[in-house]
C-alpha positions, 0 to 999 in steps of 0.5 A: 500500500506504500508503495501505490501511495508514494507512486501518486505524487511521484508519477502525477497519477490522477487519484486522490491518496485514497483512492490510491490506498485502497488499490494498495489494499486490494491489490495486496488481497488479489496477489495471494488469491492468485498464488492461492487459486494456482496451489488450488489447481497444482492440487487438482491435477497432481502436479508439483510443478507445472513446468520443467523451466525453473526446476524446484520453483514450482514451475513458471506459473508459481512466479507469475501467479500473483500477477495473473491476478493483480494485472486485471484487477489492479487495472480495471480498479484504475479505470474505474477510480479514475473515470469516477475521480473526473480524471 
């Protein structure tokens, strides 16, 4: 949530400090939901790792999963705190 905070003045991001806050918060539940849902599907089908990339890591998908979650929220979060913000 520091981070999204700092980024507002830093980048000139068109939100208020509240708005940034609550990305920061939600962006911080999405990442583990993410990690979360990938285990989820490990668990599902068998697996250990879900590629031969990165050996004992869990597979390329175990470092992006939080991501895979984050991007679009994050995203369509900003589009929706800025179009409401007049911005």
């Amino acid at each position: 949530m520091l981070v999204v905070l700092l980024a507002v003045p830093l980048f000139g991001l068109p939100m208020s400090y509240a708005h940034a806050a609550l990305l920061g918060t939600i962006g911080g539940m999405a990442g583990p939901l993410g990690d979360l849902s990938e285990s989820f599907l490990k668990r599902q089908l068998g697996v250990k790792d879900m590629s031969n990339l990165m050996p004992g890591h869990g597979g390329l998908l175990d470092r992006i999963d939080s991501m895979l979650f984050n991007a679009p929220v994050s995203y369509y979060l900003i589009l929706l705190l800025v179009s409401g913000s007049g911005g």
